[in-house]
C-alpha positions as CSV (number, residue, x, y, z in Angstrom):
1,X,-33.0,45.3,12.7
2,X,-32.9,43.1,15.9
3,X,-31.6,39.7,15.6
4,X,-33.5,37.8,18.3
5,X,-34.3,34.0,16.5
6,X,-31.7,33.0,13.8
7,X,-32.3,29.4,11.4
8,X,-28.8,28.2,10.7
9,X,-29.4,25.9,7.6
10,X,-26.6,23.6,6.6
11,X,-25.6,19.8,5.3
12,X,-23.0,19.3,8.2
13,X,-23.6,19.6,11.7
14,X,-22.6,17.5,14.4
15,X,-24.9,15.0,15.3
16,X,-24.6,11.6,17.8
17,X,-24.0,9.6,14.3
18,X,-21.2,12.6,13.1
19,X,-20.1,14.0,16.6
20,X,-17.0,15.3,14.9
21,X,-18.8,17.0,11.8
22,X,-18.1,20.7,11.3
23,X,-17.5,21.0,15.2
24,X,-17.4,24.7,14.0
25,X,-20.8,25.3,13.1
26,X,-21.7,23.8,16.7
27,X,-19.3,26.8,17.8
28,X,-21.0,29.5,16.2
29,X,-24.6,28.3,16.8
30,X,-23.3,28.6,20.9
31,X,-21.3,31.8,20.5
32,X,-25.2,33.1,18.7
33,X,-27.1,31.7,21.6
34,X,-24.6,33.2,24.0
35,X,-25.4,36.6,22.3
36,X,-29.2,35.8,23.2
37,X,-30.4,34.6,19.8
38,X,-32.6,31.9,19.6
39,X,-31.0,29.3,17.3
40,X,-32.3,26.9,15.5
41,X,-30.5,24.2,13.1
42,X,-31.3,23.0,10.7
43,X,-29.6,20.0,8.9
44,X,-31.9,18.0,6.3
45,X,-30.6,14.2,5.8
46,X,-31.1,11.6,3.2
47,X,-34.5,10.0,2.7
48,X,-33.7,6.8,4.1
49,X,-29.9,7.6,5.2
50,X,-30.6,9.0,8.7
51,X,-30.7,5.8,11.1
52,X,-29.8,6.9,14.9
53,X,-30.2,10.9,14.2
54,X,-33.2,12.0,15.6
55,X,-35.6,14.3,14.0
56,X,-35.3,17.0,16.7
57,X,-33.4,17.3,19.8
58,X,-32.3,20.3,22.0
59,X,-28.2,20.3,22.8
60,X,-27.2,23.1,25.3
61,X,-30.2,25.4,24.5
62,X,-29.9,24.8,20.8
63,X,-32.6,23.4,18.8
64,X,-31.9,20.6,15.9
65,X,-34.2,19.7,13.2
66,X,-33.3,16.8,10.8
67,X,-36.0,16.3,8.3
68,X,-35.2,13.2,5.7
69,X,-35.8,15.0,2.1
70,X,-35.6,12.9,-1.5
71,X,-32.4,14.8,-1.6
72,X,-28.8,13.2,-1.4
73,X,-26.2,15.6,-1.4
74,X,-23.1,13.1,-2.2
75,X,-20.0,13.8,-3.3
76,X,-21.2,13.3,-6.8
77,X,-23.8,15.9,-6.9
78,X,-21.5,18.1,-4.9
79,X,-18.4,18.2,-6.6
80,X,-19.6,17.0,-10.2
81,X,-23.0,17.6,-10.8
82,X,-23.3,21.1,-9.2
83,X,-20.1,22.7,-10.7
84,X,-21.7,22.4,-14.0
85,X,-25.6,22.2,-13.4
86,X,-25.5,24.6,-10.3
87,X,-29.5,25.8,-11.3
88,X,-31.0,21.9,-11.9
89,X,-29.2,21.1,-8.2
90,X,-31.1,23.9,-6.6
91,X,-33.9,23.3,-8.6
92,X,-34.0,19.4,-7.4
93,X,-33.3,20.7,-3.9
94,X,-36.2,23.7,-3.5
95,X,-38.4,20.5,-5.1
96,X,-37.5,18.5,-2.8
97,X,-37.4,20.1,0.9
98,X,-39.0,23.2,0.3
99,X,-42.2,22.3,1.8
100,X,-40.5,20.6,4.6
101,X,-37.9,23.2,5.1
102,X,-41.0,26.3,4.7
103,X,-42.6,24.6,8.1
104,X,-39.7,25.1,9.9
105,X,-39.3,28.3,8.8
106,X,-43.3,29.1,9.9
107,X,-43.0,27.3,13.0
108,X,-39.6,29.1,14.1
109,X,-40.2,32.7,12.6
110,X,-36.7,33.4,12.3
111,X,-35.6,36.8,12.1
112,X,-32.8,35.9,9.9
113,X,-31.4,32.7,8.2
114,X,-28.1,31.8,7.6
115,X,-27.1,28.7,5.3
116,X,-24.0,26.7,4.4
117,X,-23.2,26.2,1.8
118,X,-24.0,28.8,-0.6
119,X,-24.7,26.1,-3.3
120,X,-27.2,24.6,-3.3
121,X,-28.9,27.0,-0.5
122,X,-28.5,30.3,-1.9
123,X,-30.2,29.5,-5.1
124,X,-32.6,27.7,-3.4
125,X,-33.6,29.8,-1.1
126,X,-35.6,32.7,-2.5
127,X,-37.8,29.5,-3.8
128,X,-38.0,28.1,-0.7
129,X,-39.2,31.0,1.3
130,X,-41.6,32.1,-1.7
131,X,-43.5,35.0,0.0
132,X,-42.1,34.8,3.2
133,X,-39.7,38.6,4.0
134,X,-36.8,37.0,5.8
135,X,-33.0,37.7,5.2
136,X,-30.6,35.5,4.4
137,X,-26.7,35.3,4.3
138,X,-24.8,32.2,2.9
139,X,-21.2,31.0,4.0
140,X,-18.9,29.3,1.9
141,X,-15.7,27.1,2.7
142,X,-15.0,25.8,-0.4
143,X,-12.1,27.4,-1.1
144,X,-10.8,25.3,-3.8
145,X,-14.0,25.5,-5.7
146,X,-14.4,29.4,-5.5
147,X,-10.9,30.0,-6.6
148,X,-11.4,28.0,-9.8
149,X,-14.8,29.9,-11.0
150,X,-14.3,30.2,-14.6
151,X,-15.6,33.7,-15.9
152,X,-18.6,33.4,-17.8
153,X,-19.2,30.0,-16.6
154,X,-22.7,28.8,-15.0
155,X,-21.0,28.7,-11.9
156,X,-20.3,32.6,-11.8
157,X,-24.0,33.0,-12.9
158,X,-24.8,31.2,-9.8
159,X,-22.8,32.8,-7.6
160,X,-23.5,35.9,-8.8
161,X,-26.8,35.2,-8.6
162,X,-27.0,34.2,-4.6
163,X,-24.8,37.5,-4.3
164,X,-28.0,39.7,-5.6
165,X,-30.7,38.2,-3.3
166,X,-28.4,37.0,-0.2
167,X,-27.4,40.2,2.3
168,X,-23.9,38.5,2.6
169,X,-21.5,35.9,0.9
170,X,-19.7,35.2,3.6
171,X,-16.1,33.1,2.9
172,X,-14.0,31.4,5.1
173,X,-10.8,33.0,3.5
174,X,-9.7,36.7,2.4
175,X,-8.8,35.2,-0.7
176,X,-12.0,34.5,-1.7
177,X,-13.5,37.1,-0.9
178,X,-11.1,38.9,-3.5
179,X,-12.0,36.1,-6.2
180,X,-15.7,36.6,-5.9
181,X,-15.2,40.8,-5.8
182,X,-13.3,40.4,-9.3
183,X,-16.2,38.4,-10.9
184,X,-19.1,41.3,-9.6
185,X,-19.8,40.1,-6.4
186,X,-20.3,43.2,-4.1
187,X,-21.3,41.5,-0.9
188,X,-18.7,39.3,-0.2
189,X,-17.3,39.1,3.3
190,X,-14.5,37.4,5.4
191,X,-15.7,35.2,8.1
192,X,-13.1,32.8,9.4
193,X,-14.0,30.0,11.3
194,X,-13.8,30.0,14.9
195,X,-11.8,28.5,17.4
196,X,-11.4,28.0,20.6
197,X,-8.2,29.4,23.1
198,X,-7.9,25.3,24.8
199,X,-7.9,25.3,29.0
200,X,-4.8,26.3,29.7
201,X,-4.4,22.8,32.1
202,X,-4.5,20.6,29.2
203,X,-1.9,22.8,27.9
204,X,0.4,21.8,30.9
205,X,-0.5,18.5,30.8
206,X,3.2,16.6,30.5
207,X,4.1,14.5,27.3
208,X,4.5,11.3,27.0
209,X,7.8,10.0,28.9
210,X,9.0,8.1,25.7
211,X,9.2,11.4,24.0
212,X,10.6,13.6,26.9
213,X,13.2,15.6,24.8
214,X,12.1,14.8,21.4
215,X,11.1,17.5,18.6
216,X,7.7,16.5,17.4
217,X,6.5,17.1,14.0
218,X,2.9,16.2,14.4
219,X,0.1,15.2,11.5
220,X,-3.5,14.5,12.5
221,X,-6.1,14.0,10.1
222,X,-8.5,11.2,8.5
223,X,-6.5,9.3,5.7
224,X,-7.0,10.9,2.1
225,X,-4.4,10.6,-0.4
226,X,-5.2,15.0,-0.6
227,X,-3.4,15.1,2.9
228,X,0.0,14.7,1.8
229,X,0.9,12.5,4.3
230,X,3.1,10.3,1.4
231,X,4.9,14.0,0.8
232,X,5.5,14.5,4.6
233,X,7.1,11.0,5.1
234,X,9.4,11.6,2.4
235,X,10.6,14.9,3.6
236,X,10.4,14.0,6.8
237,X,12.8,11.2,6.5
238,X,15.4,13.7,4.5
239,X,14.7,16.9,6.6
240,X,15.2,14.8,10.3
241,X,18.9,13.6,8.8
242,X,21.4,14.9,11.7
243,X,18.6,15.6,13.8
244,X,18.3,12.2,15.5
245,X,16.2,13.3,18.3
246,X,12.7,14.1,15.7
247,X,10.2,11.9,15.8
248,X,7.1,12.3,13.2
249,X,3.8,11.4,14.8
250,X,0.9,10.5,12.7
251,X,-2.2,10.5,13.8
252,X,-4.5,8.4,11.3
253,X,-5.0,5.1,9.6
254,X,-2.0,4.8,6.9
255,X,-2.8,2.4,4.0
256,X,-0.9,-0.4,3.2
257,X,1.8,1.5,0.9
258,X,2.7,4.5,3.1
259,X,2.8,1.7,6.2
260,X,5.1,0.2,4.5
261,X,7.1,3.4,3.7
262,X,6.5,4.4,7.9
263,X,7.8,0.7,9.2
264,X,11.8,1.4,8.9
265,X,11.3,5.1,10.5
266,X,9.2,3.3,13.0
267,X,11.9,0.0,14.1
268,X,14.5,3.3,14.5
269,X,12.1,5.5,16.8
270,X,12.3,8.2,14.2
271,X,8.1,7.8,13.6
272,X,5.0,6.5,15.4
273,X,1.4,6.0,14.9
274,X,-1.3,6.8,16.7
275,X,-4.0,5.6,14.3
276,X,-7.4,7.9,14.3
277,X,-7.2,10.1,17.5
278,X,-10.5,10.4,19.3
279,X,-11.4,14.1,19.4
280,X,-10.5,14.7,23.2
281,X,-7.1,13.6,22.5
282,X,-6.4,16.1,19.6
283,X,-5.6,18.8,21.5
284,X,-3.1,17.5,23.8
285,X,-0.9,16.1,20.7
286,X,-1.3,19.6,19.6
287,X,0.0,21.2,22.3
288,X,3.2,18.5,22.7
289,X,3.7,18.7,19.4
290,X,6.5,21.2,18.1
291,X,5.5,21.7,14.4
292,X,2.0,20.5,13.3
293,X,2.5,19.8,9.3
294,X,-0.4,18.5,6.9
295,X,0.7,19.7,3.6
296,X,-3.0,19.1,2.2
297,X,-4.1,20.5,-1.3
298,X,-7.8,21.4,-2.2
299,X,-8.1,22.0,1.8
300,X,-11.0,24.4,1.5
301,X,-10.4,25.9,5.2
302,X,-8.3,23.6,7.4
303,X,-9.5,24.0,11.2
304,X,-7.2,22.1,12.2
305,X,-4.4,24.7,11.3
306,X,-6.1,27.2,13.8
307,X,-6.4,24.6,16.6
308,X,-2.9,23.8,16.7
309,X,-2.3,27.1,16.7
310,X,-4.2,27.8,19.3
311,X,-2.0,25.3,21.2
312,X,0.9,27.4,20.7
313,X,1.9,24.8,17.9
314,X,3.5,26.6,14.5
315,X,1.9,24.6,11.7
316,X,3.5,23.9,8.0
317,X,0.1,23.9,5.3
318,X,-0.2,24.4,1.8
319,X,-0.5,27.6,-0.1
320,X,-4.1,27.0,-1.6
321,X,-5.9,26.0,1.8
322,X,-8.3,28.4,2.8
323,X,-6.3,29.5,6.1
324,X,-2.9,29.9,4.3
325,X,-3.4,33.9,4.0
326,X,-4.0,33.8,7.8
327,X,-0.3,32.8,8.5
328,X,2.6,35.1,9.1
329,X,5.7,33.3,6.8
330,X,8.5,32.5,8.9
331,X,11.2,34.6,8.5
332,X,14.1,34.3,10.6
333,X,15.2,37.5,10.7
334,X,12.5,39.5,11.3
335,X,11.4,40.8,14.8
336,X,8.2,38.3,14.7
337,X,9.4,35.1,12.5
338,X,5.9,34.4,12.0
339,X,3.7,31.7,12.7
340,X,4.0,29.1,10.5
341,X,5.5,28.1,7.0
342,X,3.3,27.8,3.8
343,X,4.5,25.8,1.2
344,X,3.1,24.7,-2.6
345,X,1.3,21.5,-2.7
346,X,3.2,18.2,-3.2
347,X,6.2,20.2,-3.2
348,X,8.3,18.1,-1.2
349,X,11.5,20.3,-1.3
350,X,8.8,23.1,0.2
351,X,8.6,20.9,3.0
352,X,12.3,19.6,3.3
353,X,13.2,23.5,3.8
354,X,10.3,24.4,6.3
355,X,10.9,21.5,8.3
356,X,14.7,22.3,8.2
357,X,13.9,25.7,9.3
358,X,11.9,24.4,12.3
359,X,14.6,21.7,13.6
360,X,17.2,25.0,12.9
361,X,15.8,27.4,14.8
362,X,13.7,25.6,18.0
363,X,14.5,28.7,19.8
364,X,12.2,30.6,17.7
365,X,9.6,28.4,17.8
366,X,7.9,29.5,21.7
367,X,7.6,33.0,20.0
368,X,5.9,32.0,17.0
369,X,3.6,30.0,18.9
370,X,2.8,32.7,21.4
371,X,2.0,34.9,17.9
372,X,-0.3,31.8,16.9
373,X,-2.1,32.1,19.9
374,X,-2.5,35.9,19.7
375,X,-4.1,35.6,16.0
376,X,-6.3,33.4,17.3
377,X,-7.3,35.2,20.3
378,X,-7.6,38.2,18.5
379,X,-8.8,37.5,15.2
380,X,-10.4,33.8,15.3
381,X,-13.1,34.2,17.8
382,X,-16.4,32.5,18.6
383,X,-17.7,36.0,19.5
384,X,-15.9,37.8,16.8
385,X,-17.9,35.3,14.7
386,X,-20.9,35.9,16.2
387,X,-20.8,39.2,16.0
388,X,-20.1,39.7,12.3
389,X,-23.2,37.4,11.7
390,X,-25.4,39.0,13.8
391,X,-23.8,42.9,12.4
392,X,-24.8,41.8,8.6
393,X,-28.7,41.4,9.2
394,X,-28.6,44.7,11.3
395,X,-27.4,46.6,8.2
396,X,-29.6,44.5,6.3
397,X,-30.3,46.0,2.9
């Protein structure tokens, strides 16, 4: 089956409102178009909620579509509703922008559709296309929520469910891949976000002069108390003892409390923050930094873990983000000593001990970031990414 238009449905795409939203997706549609498929997106908004988006506009040869549906997928219906009512949500959604989404579908003539995320759209979707014979694959990053399907629960029905009439489930992580397999889902498959190898000039790019000679531990992420960024001050500030040239450099907007726990690090020149770092900034930090650590829990992916990576950066993240079976666990005696430390969530000790590893053995860390780099060269590819996509409708069933 030849591939030569694709309709890539999903709730989070970047727009001039949300330039930073799910930078990934905008990767993939690219690495797609670069493959010569025709992409279109296709991101409905809010009734009423999309005020500067426009309804369609062409980026780089890549077709957006925002049509406004009676539809708001907030956190609410996401994470509360959904779980537990996963057939009224799709329900309420085919309702809702099926007759909107079925004239894109006529106008486009996709050879293929690919959605995110698998819930609402995979149940949805055999509604919405009605008669139409296209194929569809779904992709999941909710790694969190997969891991905790309860068997027998509606949420296994549903999944199971968009795993009988989607060609693939496609996950972000192996390990949910293997959670969905145990529950009867036959169709699962890994496909891991990509990310792109950084210029190697902004890689050479000097650091700062203040911090000449200093060991960076770096965090960069919007402020949610999930991020751990309480747990990494507090292990920081016992982990850097003896090591007085580490500085920890935060790159987000602390609340009050966790200020206030930042200022005496700060007045000694042991911490410093940046506030929120605009995007074209990230990757610099990255590559000065030594360690990249956010110890966040219920991460359903983490990007951010491959970027910094990517930057030749060895990153500390918890063991139930999406990207943790990714990383090759330091170990200090073994030929490669890895690329990174994984540690339980809000587990300060974890961190005291993998941030005392890094500070201990700095001459280690070049080679683990050259191994970071190679897994994402190798592995974490736009066009690997593309490529599995575009294999899974060719073998379509």
């Amino acid at each position: 089956m030849s591939i030569d238009r694709l309709l890539f449905c999903t709730f989070a795409y970047p727009t001039p409102r949300t330039p930073d939203l799910m930078r990934q997706h905008r990767v993939l549609a690219h690495a797609l178009r670069d493959r010569g498929v025709e992409v279109t997106v296709v991101k409905p908004l809010t009734l009423g909620r999309g005020g500067g988006v426009p309804i369609r506009a062409v980026e780089d040869g890549v077709e957006c579509v925002c049509p406004r549906l009676p539809f708001p997928f907030t956190s609410f219906v996401k994470f509360r509703l959904q779980p537990q009512r996963p057939g009224l949500v799709a329900n309420w959604f085919a309702l809702a922008g099926g007759r909107a989404l079925r004239r894109e579908i006529d106008r486009v003539r996709p050879d293929a559709i690919l959605a995110h995320p698998a819930l609402p759209w995979g149940l949805a979707m055999p509604t919405i296309l009605k008669e139409r014979r296209v194929p569809f694959a779904v992709l999941d990053q909710a790694a969190p929520a997969v891991m905790g399907i309860e068997p027998g629960s509606a949420l296994q029905d549903a999944y199971r469910r968009v795993g009988a009439s989607a060609e693939r489930l496609f996950c972000v992580g192996p390990q949910m891949v293997e959670r969905l397999s145990s529950l009867g889902i036959d169709n699962a498959a890994f496909l891991p976000n990509a990310i792109r190898l950084p210029d190697p000039e902004l890689l050479r790019r000097p650091r700062p002069a203040d911090l000449e000679g200093k060991f960076i531990v770096l965090s960069l992420a919007y402020y949610y108390r999930r991020k751990g960024f309480e747990e990494l001050v507090e292990a920081f500030t016992t982990a850097a003892q003896g090591h007085p040239d580490a500085v920890l450099v935060l790159g987000t907007q602390p609340p009050p409390a966790l200020a206030e726990r930042l200022a005496p690090l700060e007045r000694e020149g042991r911490a410093r923050v940046l506030g929120r770092v605009p995007f074209d900034e990230v990757l610099p930090w990255m590559a000065w930094a030594d360690v990249f650590a956010m110890p966040s829990w219920d991460e359903g992916y983490g990007n951010v873990y491959g970027e910094a990576l990517a930057c030749g950066t060895p990153v500390i993240l918890c063991d139930d983000a999406g990207f943790a079976p990714l990383i090759d666990r330091f170990d200090a005696s073994a030929e490669s000593p890895g690329t990174g430390w994984v540690v339980r969530p809000k587990s300060v000790p974890d961190l005291v001990d993998a941030l005392g590893q890094g500070l201990r053995h700095r001459d280690m860390l070049t080679a683990m970031g050259a191994a970071g780099q190679e897994l994402v060269g190798s592995r974490l590819t736009a066009a690997s990414q593309a490529t599995t996509v575009i294999d899974a409708f060719q073998t379509a069933r």
